[in-house]
Biopython code that builds the backbone (N, CA, C, O; Angstrom):
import numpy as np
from Bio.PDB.StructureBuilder import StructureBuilder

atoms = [
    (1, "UNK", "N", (-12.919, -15.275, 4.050)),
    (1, "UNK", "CA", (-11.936, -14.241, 3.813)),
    (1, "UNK", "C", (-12.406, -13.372, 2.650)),
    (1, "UNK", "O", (-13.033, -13.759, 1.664)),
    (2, "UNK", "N", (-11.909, -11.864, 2.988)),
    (2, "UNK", "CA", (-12.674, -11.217, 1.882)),
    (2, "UNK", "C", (-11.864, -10.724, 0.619)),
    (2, "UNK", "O", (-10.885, -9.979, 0.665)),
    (3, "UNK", "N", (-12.265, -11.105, -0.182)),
    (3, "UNK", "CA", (-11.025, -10.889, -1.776)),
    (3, "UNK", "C", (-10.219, -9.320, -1.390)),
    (3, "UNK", "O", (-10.585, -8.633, -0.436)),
    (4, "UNK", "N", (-9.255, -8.988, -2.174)),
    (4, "UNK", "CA", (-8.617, -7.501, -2.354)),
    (4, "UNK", "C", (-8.880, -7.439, -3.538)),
    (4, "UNK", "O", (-8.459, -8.102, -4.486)),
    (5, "UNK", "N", (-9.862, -6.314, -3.457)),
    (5, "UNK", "CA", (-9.790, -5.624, -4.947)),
    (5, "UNK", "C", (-9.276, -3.909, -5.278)),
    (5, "UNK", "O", (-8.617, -3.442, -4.349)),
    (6, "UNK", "N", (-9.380, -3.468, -5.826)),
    (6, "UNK", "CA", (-9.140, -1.851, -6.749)),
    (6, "UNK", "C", (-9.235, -1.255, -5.522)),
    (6, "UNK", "O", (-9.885, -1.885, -4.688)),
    (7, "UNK", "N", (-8.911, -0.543, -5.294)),
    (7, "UNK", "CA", (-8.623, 0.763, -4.106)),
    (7, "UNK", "C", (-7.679, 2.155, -5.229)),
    (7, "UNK", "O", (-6.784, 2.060, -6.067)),
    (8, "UNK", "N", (-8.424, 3.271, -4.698)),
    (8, "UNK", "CA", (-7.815, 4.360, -5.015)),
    (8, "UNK", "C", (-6.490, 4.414, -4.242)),
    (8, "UNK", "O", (-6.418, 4.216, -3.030)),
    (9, "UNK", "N", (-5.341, 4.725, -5.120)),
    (9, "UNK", "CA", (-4.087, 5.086, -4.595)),
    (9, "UNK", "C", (-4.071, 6.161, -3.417)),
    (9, "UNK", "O", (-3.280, 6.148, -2.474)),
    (10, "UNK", "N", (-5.117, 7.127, -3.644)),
    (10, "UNK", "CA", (-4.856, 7.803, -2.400)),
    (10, "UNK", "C", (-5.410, 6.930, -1.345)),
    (10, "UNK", "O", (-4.627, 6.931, -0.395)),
    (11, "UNK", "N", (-6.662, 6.025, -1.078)),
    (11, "UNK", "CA", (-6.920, 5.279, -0.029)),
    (11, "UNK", "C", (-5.650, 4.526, 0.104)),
    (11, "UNK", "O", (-5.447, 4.665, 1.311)),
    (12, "UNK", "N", (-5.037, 4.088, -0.177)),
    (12, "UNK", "CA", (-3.884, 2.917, -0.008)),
    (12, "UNK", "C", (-2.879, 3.782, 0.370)),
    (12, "UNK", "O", (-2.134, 3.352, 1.250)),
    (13, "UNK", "N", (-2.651, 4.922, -0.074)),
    (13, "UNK", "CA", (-1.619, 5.812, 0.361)),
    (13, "UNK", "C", (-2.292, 6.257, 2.463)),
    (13, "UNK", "O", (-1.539, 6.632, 3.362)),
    (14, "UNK", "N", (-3.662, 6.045, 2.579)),
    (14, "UNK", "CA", (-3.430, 6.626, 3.630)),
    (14, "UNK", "C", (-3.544, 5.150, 4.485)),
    (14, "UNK", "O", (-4.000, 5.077, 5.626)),
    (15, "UNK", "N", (-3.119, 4.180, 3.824)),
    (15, "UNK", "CA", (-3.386, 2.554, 4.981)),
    (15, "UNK", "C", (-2.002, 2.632, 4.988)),
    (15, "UNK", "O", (-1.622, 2.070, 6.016)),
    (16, "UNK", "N", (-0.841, 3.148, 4.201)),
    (16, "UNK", "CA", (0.579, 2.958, 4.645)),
    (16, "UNK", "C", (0.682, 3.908, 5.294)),
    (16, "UNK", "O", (1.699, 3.738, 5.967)),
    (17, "UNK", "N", (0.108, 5.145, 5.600)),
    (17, "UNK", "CA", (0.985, 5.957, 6.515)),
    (17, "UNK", "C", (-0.004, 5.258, 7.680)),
    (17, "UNK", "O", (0.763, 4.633, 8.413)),
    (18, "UNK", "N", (-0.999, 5.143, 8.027)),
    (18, "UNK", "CA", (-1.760, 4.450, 9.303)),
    (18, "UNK", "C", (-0.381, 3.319, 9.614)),
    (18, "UNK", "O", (0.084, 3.375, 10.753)),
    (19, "UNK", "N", (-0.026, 2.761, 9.065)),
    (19, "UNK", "CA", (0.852, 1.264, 9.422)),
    (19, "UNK", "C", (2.267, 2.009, 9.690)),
    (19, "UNK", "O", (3.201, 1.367, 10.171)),
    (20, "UNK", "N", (2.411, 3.509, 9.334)),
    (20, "UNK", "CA", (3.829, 3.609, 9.964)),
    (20, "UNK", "C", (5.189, 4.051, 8.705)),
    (20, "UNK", "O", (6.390, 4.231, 8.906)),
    (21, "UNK", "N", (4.524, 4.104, 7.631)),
    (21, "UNK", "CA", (5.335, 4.342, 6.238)),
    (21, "UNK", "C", (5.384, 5.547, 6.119)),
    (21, "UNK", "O", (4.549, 6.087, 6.845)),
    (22, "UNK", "N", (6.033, 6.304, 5.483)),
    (22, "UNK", "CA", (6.273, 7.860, 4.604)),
    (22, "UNK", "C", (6.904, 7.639, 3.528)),
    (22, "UNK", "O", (7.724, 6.820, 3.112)),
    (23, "UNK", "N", (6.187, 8.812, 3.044)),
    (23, "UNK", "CA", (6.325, 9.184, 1.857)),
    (23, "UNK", "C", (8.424, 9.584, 1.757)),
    (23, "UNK", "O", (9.340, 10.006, 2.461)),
    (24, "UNK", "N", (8.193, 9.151, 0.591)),
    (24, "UNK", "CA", (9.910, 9.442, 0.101)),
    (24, "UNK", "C", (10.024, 10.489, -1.126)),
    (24, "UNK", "O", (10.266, 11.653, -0.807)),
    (25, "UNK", "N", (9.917, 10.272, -2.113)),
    (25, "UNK", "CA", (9.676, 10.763, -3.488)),
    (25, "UNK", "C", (8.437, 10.406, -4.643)),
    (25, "UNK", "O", (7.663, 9.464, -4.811)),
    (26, "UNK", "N", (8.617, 11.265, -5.097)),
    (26, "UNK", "CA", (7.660, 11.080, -6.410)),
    (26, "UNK", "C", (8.729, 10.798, -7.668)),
    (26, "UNK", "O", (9.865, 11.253, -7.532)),
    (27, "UNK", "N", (8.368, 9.993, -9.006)),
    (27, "UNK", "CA", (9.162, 9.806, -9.850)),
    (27, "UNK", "C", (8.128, 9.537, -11.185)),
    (27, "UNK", "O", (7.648, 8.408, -11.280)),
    (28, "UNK", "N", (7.892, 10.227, -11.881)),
    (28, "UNK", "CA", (7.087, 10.395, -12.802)),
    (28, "UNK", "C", (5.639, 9.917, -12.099)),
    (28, "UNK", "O", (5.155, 10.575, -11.179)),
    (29, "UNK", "N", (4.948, 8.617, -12.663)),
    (29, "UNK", "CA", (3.933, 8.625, -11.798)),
    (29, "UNK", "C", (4.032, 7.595, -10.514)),
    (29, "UNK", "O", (2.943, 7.137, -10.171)),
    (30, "UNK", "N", (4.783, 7.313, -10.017)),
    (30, "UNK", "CA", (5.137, 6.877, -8.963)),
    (30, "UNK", "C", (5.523, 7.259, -7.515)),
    (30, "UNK", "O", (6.281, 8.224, -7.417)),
    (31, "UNK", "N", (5.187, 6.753, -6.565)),
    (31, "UNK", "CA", (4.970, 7.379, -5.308)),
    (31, "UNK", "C", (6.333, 6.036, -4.402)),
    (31, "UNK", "O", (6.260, 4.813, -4.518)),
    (32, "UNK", "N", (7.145, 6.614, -3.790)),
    (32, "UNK", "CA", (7.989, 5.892, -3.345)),
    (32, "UNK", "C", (7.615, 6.002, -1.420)),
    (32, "UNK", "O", (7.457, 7.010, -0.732)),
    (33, "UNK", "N", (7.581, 4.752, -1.084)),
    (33, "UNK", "CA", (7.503, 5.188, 0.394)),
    (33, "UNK", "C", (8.418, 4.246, 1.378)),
    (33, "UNK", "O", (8.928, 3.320, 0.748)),
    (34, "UNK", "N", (8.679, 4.258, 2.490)),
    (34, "UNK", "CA", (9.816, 3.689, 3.330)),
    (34, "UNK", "C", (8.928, 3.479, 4.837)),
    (34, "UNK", "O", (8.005, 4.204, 5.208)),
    (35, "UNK", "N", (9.445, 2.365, 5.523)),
    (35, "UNK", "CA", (9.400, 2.539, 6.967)),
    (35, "UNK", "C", (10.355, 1.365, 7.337)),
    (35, "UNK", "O", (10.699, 0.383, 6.679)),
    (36, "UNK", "N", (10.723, 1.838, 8.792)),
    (36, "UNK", "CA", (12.184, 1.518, 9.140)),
    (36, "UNK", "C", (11.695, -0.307, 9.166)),
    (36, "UNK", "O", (10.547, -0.650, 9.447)),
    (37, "UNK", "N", (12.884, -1.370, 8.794)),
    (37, "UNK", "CA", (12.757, -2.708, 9.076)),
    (37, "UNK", "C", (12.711, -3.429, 7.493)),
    (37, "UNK", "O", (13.349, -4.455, 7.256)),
    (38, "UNK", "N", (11.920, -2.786, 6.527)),
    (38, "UNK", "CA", (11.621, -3.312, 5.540)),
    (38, "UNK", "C", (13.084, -2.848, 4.611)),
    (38, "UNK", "O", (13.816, -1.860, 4.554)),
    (39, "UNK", "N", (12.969, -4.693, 3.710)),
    (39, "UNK", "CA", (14.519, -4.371, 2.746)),
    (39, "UNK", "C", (14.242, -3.572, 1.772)),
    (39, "UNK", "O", (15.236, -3.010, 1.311)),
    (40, "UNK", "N", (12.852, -3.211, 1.095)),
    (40, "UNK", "CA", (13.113, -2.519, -0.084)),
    (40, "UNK", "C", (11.792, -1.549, 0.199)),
    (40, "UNK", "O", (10.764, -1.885, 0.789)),
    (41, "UNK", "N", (12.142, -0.090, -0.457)),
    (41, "UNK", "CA", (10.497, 0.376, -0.613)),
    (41, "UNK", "C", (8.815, 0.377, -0.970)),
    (41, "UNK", "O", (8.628, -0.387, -1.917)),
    (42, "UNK", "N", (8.127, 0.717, -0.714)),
    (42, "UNK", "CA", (7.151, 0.465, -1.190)),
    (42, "UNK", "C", (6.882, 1.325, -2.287)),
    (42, "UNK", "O", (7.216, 2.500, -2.133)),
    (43, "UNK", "N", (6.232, 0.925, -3.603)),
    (43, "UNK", "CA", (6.164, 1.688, -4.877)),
    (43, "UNK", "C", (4.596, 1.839, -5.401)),
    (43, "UNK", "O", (4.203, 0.741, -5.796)),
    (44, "UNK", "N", (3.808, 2.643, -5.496)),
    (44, "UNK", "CA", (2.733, 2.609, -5.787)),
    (44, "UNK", "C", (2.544, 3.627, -7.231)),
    (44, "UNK", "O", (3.018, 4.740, -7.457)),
    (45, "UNK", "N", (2.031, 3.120, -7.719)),
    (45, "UNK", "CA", (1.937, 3.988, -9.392)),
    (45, "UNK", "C", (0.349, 5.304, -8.764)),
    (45, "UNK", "O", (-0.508, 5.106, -7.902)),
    (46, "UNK", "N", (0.545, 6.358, -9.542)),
    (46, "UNK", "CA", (-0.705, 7.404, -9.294)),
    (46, "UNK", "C", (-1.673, 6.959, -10.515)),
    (46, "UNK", "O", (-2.104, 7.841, -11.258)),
    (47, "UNK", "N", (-2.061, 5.445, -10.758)),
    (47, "UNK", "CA", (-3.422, 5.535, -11.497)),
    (47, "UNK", "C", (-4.252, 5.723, -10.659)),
    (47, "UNK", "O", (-4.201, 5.981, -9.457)),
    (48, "UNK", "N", (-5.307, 5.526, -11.615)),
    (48, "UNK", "CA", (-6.844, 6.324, -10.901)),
    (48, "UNK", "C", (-7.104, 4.902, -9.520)),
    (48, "UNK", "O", (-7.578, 5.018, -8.390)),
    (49, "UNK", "N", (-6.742, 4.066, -10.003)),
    (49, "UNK", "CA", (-7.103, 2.906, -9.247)),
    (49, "UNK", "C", (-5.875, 1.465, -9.414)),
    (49, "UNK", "O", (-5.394, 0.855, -10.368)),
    (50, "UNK", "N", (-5.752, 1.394, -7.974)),
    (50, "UNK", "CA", (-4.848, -0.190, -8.254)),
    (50, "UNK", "C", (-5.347, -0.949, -8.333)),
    (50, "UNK", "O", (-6.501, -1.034, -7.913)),
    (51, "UNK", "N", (-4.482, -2.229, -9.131)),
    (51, "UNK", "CA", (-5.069, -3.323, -9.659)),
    (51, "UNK", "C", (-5.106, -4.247, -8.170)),
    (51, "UNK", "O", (-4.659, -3.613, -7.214)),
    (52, "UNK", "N", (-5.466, -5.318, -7.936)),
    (52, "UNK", "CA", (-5.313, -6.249, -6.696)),
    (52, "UNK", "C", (-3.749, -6.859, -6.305)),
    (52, "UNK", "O", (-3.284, -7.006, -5.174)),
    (53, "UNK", "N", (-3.069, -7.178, -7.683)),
    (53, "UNK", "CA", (-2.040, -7.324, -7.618)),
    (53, "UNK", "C", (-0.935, -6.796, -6.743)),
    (53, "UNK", "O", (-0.365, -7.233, -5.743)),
    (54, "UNK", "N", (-0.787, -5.219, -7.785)),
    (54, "UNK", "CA", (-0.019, -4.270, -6.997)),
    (54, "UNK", "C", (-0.111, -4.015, -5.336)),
    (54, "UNK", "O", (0.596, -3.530, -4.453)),
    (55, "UNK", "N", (-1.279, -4.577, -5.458)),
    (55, "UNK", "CA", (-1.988, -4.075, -3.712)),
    (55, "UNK", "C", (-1.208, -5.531, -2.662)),
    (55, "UNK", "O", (-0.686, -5.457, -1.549)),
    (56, "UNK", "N", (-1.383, -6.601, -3.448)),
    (56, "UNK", "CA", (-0.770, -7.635, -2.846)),
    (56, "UNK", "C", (0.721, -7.979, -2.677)),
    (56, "UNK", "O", (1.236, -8.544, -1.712)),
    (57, "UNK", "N", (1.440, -7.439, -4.029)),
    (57, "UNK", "CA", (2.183, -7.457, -3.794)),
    (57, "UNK", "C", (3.201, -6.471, -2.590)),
    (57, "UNK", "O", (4.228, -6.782, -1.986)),
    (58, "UNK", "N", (2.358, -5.155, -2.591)),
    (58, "UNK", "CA", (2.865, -4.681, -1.387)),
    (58, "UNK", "C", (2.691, -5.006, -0.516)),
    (58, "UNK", "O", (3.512, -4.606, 0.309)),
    (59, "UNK", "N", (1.712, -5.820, -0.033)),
    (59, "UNK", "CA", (1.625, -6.669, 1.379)),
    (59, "UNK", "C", (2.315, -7.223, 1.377)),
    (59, "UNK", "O", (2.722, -7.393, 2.526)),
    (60, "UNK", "N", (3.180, -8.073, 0.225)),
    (60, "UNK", "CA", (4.140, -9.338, 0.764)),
    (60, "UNK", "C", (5.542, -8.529, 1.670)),
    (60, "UNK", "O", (6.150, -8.792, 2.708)),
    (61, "UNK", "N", (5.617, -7.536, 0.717)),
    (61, "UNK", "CA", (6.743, -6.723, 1.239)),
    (61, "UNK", "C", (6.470, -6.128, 2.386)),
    (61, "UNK", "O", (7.386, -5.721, 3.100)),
    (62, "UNK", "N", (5.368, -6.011, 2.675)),
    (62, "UNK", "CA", (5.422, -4.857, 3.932)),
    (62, "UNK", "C", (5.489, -5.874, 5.422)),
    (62, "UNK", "O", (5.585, -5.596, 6.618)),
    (63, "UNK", "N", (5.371, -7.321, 4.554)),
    (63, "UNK", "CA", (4.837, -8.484, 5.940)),
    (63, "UNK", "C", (3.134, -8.319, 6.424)),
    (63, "UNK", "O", (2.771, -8.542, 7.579)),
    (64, "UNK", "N", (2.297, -7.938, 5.441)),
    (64, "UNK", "CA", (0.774, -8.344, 6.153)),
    (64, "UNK", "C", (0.141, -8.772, 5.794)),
    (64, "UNK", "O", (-0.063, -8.821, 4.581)),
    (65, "UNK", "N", (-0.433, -9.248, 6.547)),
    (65, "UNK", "CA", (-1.233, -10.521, 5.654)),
    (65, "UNK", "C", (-2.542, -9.692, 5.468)),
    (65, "UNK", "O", (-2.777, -8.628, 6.040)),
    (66, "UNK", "N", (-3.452, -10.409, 4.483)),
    (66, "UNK", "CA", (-4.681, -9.922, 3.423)),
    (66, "UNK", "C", (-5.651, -9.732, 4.677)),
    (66, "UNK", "O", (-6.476, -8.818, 4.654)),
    (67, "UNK", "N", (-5.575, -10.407, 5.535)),
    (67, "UNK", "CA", (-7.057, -10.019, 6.912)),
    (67, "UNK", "C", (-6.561, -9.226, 7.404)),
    (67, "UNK", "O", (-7.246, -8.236, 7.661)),
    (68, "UNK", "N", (-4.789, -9.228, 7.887)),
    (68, "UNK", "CA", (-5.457, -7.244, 8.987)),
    (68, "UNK", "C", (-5.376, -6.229, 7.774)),
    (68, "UNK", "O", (-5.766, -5.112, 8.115)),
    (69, "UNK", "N", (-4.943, -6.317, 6.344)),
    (69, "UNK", "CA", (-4.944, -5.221, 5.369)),
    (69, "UNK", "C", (-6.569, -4.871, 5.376)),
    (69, "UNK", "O", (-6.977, -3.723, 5.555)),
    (70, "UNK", "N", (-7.283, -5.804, 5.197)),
    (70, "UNK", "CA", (-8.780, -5.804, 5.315)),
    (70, "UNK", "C", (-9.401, -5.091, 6.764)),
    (70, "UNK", "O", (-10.263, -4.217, 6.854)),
    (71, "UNK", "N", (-8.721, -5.715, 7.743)),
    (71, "UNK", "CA", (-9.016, -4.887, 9.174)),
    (71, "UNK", "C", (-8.888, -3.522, 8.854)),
    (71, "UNK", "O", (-9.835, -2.736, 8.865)),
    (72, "UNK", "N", (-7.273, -3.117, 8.458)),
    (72, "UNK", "CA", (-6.905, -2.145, 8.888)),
    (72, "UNK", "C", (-8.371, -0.822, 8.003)),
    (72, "UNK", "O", (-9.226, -0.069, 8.469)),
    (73, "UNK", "N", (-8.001, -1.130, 6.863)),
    (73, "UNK", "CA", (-9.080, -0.736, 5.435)),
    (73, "UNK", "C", (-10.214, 0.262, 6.160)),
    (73, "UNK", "O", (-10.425, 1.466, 6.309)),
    (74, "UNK", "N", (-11.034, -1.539, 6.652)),
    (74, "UNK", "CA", (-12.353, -0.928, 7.601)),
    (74, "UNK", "C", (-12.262, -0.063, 8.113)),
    (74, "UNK", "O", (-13.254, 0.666, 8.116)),
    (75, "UNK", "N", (-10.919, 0.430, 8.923)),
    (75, "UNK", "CA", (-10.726, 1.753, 9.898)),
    (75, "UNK", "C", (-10.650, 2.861, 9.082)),
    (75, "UNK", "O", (-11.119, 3.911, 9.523)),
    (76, "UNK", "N", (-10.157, 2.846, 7.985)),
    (76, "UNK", "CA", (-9.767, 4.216, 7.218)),
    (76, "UNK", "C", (-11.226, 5.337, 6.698)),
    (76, "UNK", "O", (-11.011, 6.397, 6.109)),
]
sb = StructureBuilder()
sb.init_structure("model")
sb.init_model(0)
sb.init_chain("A")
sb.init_seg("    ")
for serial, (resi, resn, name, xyz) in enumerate(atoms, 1):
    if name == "N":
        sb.init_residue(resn, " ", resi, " ")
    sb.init_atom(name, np.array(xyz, "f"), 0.0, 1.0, " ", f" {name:<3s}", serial, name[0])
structure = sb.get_structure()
């Protein structure tokens, strides 16, 4: 299995709209996004780069697991 590391927010911004998410608002440096089913939004900060964390923790929420996030990745 292959680790998650740093990804540019805009790459990660375009693996949630591939999976079906939009954009909601901006809030200082924060990017808010939604897709129908999930209880809470997804929140991504505009640094230059996310940490692995942040990246994981939006998988828990979004329901995917770390291999198709990795699948999906490859496609982008």
């Amino acid at each position: 299995m292959e680790k998650i590391g740093k990804v540019s927010w805009q790459r990660f911004e375009k693996f949630l709209v591939k999976i079906g998410c939009e954009f909601v608002k901006e809030e200082g440096d924060h990017r808010k996004y939604r897709r129908p089913g999930l209880l809470r939004p997804v929140i991504i900060p505009r640094n230059k780069e996310l940490p692995a964390f942040v990246i994981q923790n939006n998988l828990r929420t979004l329901g995917i697991s770390k291999e198709d996030y990795v699948r999906i990745m490859k496609s982008i």
